[in-house]
C-alpha positions as a printed Julia matrix, in Angstrom:
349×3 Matrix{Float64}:
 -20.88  -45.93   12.5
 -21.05  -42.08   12.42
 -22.17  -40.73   15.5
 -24.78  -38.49   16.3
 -24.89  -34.5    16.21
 -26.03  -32.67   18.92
 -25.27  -30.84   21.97
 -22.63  -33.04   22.86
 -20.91  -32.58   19.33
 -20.14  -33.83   15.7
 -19.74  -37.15   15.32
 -19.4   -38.04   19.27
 -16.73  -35.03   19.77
 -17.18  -31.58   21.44
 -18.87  -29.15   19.15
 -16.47  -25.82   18.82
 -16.25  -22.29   17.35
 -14.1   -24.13   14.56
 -17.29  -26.4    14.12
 -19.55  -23.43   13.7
 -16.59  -21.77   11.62
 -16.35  -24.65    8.8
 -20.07  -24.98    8.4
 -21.2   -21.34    7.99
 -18.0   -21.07    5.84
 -15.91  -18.26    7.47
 -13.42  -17.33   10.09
 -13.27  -18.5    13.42
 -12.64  -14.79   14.18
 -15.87  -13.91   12.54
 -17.79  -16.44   14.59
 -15.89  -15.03   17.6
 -17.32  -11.35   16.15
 -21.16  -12.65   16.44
 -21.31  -14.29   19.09
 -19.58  -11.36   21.44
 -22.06   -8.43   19.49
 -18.69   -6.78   18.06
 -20.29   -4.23   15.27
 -19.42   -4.13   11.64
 -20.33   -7.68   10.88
 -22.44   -8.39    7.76
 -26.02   -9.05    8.47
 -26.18  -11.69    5.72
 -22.79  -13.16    7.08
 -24.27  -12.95   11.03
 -27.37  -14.82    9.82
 -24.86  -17.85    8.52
 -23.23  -17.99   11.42
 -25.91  -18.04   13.97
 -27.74  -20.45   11.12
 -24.58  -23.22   11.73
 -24.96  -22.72   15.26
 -28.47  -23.42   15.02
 -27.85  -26.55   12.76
 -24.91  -27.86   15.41
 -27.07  -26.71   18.59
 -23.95  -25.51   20.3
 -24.22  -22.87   22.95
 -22.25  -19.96   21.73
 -23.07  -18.48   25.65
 -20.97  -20.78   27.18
 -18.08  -20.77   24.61
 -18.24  -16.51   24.25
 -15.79  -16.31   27.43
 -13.52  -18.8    25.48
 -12.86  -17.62   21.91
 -13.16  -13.99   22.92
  -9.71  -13.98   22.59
  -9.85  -14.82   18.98
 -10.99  -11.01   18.48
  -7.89   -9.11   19.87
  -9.44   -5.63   18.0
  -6.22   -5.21   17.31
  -4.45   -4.27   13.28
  -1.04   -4.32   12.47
   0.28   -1.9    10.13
   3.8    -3.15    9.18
   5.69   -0.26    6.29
   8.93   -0.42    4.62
  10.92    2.31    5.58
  10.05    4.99    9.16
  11.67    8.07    7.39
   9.13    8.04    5.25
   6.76   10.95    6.08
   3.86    9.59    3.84
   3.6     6.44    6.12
   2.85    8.85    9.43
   0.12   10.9     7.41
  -0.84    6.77    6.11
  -0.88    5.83    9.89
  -3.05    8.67   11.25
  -5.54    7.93    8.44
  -5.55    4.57    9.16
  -6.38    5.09   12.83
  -8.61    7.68   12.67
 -10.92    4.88   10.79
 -10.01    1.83   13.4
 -10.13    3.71   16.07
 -13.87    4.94   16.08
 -14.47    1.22   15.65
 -13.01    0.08   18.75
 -10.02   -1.08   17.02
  -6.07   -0.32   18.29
  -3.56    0.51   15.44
  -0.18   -1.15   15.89
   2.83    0.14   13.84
   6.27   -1.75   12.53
   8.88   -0.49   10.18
  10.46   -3.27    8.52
  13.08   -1.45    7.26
  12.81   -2.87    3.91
  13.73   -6.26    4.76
  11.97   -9.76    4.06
  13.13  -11.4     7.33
  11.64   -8.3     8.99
   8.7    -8.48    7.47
   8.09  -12.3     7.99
   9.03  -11.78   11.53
   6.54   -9.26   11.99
   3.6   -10.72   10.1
   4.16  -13.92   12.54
   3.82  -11.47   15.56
   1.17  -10.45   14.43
  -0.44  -13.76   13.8
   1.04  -14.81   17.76
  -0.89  -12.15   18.96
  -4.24  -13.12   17.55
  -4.37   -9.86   15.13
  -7.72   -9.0    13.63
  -6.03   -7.99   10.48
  -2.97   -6.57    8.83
  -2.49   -3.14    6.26
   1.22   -3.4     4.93
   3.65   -2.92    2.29
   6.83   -5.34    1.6
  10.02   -4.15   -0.02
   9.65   -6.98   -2.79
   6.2    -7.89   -3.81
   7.73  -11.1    -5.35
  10.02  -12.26   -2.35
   8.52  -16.28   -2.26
   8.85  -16.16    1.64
   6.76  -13.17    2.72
   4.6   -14.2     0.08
   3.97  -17.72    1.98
   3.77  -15.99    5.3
   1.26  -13.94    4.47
  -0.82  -16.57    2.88
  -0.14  -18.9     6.13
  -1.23  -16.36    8.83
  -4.87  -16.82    7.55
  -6.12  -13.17    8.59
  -7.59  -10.52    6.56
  -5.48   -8.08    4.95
  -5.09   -5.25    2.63
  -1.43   -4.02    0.62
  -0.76   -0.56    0.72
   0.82    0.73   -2.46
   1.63   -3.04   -3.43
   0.47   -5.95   -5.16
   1.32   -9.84   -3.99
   1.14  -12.16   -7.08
  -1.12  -14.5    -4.63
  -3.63  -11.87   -4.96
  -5.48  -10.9    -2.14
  -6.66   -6.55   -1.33
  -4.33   -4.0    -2.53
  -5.12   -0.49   -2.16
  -3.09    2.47   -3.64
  -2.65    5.98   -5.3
  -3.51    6.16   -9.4
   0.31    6.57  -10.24
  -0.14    5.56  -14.03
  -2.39    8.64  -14.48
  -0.51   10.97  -12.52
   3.05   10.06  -13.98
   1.21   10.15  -17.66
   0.25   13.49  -16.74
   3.23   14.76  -15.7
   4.84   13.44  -19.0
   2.66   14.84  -20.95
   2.78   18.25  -19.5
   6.93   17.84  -20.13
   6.29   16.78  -23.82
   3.47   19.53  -24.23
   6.17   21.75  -23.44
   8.32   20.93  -25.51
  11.2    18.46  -23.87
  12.12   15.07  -25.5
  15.0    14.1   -22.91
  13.38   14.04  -19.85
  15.49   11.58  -17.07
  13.67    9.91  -14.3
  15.0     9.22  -10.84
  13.04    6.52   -8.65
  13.32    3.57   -7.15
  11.25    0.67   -6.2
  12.15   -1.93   -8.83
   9.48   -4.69   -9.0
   6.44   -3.06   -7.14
   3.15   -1.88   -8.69
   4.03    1.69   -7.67
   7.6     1.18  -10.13
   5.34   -0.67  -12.97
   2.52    1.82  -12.82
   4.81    4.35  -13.17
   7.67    3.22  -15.89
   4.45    2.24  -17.91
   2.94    5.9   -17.83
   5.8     7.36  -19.15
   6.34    5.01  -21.61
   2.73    5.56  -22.97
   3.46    8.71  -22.88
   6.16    8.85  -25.35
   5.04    6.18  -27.27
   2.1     8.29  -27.97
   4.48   10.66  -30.05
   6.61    7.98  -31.46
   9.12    7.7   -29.0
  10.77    5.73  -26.48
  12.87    5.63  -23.44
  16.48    6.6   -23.18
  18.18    4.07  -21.34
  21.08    6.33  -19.96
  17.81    8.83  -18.51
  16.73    5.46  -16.26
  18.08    6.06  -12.72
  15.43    3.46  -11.25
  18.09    1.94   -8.18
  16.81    3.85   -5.1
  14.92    6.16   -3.2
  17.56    7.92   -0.86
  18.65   11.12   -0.88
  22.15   10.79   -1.76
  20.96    8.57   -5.07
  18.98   11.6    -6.01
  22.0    13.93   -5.29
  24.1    11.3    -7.41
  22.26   10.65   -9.98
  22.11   14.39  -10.57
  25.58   14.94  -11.27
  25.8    11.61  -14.06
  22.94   13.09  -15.57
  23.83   16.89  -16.11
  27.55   15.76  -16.85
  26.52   13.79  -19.91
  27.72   15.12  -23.33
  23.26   15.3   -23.72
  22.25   16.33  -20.42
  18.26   15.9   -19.89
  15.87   19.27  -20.41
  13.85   17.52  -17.5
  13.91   15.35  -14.35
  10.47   13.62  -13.16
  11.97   12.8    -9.37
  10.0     9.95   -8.09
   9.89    9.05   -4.29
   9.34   11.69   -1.39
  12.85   11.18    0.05
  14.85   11.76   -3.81
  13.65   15.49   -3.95
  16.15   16.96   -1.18
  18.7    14.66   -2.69
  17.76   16.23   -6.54
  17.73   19.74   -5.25
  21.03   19.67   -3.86
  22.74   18.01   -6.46
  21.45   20.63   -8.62
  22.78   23.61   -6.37
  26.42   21.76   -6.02
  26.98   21.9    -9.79
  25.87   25.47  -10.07
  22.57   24.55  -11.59
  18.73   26.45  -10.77
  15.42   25.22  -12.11
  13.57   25.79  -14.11
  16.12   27.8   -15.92
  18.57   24.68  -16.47
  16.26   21.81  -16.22
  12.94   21.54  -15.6
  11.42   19.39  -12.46
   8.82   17.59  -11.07
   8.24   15.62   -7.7
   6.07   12.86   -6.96
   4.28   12.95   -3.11
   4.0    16.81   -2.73
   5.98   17.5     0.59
   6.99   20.69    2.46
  10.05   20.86    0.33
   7.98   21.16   -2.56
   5.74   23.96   -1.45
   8.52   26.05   -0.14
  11.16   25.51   -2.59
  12.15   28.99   -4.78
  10.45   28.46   -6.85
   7.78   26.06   -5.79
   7.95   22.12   -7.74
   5.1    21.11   -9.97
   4.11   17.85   -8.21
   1.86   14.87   -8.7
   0.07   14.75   -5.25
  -2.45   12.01   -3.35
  -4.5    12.44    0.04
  -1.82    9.77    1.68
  -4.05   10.37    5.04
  -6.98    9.61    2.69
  -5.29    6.73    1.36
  -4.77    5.06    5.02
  -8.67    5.72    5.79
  -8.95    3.84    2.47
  -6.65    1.28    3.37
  -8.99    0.7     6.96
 -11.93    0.82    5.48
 -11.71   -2.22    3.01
  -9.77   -4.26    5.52
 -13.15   -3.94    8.18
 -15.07   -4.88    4.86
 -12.65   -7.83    4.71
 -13.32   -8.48    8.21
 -17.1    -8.19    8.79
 -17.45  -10.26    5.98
 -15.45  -13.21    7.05
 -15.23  -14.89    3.27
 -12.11  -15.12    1.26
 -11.38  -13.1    -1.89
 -12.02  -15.3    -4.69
  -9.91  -12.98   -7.09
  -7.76   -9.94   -6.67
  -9.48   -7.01   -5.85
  -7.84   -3.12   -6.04
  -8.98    0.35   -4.84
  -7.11    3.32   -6.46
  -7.12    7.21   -4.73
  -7.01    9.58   -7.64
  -3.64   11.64   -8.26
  -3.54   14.77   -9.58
  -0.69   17.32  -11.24
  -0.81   20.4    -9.42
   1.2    22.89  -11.66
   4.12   25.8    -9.93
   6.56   27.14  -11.18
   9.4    23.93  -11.81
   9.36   24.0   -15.46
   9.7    26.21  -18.63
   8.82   25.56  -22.5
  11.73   24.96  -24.78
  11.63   27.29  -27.49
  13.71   26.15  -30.89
């Protein structure tokens, strides 16, 4: 026969914060969040939780001292690649937000590879994380994938999109990259190369897809031999310069897509004796210092990336003061915007 709840427990066992957990429906950690006063829970969340308690008639002053552990108020914030300049302006956005709630921001660079990554989302999960903002090399990669969905803690993607669904929050690249194809068009150029890399992520799809709209909207379609879509190092850029301005059709224009290609694009233009916009004209992705300062100054599709990692902080405490599970994938996009220099010229017949 079933035993008896009460103070002593469920069924003749100990009552715990897992107890009170299953039967308001959320996250040990949540529970953990209540009972210790930690702000930012939900009030219609807090009510279920001290409801179950209630219902169990455990004594959530005796266990505080216990599970306060289970709230480390700490986030890990685990990115691809540490050359990246757009993950430090990511990073101080993010903290500004977790910070002023009591929260400590803790960094990893994974440099772009899966075993990194699953090594570091364990760690995180070891060290009793409150929840994780990161990107992965290869959204489809079937381990990280499983790691993530075993460490049980909230989390949001940053510029990336796991098929197991889950938070993803990122810049508007379709619109930007349609814009800056359209401006190229509007002017004028029908073979227009693109450098990038990224295979496989949202950022790559959102952005491949934009420019195909974009020339599908005049009848036309991509040139397979203007696709340089392997990498995002400099020396690709520099590269991929020289096969494409050696070609018996060399492109009128070069959308350069990834903050570390430009220096790489630049200089491969320079070595073969080549200046925009009079040869080719160009435009960046991720406005940097190179682009503002460069003689003339690039035409570049820019994002807030500082505004982006606020973003990024800001839905993962929603995830975690709410304690429930996504039921379907959910996305937040930052707008992006073409800010026009002086990169590129109109064709005239």
């Amino acid at each position: 026969m079933a035993g008896k709840k009460g103070q002593g427990g469920i069924a003749g066992g100990r009552i715990t914060a897992q107890d009170v957990a299953a039967r308001a429906g959320v996250s040990i950690g949540t529970v953990s969040r209540v009972i210790n006063s930690v702000p930012g829970v939900k009030p219609a969340i807090a009510a279920k939780v001290q409801k179950a308690i209630d219902e169990l008639g455990w004594s959530p002053n005796l266990a505080a001292q216990t599970i306060r552990a289970s709230s480390s108020r700490m986030i890990g914030f685990i990115f691809s690649d540490i050359r990246n300049p757009l993950y430090a302006m990511m990073t101080k956005g993010a903290e500004e937000v977790l910070s002023a709630r009591g929260y400590l921001l803790v960094t990893a660079s994974s440099d772009g590879q899966a075993a990194k990554e699953v090594a570091l989302i364990n760690l995180f999960k070891r060290r009793r994380a409150d929840g994780m903002i990161l990107t992965v090399e290869r959204e489809g990669d079937a381990e990280v994938n499983q790691t993530v969905s075993r460490a049980s803690m909230p989390y949001v993607m940053m510029e990336r999109e796991l098929p197991i669904g889950g938070m993803s929050v990122g810049a508007d690249h379709y619109n930007g990259i349609r814009q800056a194809t359209d401006y190229l068009l509007g002017l004028g150029h029908r073979r227009i190369a693109v450098i990038t890399g990224g295979r496989g992520t949202r950022v790559a799809r959102d952005r491949m897809r934009a420019f195909q709209d974009s020339l599908a909207a005049r009848g036309m379609a991509p040139d397979d031999d203007l696709m340089k879509l392997d990498s995002f190092a400099s020396e690709y850029g520099y590269r991929q310069m020289s096969v494409l301005l050696g070609m018996r059709d060399p492109p009128t224009a070069v959308l350069s897509l990834g903050v570390r290609l430009l220096p790489g694009v630049v200089s491969g233009l320079r070595n073969l004796g080549k200046s925009y916009p009079d040869d080719v004209s160009l435009i960046c992705s991720n406005d940097t210092d190179l682009a503002t300062m460069a003689s003339p100054p690039i035409t570049a599709v820019r994002y807030d990336a500082m505004a982006l990692g606020r973003l990024a902080a800001e839905a993962l405490l929603d995830r975690i003061g709410s304690g429930e599970a996504l039921t379907s994938p959910l996305r937040i996009e930052l707008a992006t915007e073409l800010v026009l220099r002086g990169s590129c010229r109109a064709l005239t017949d």
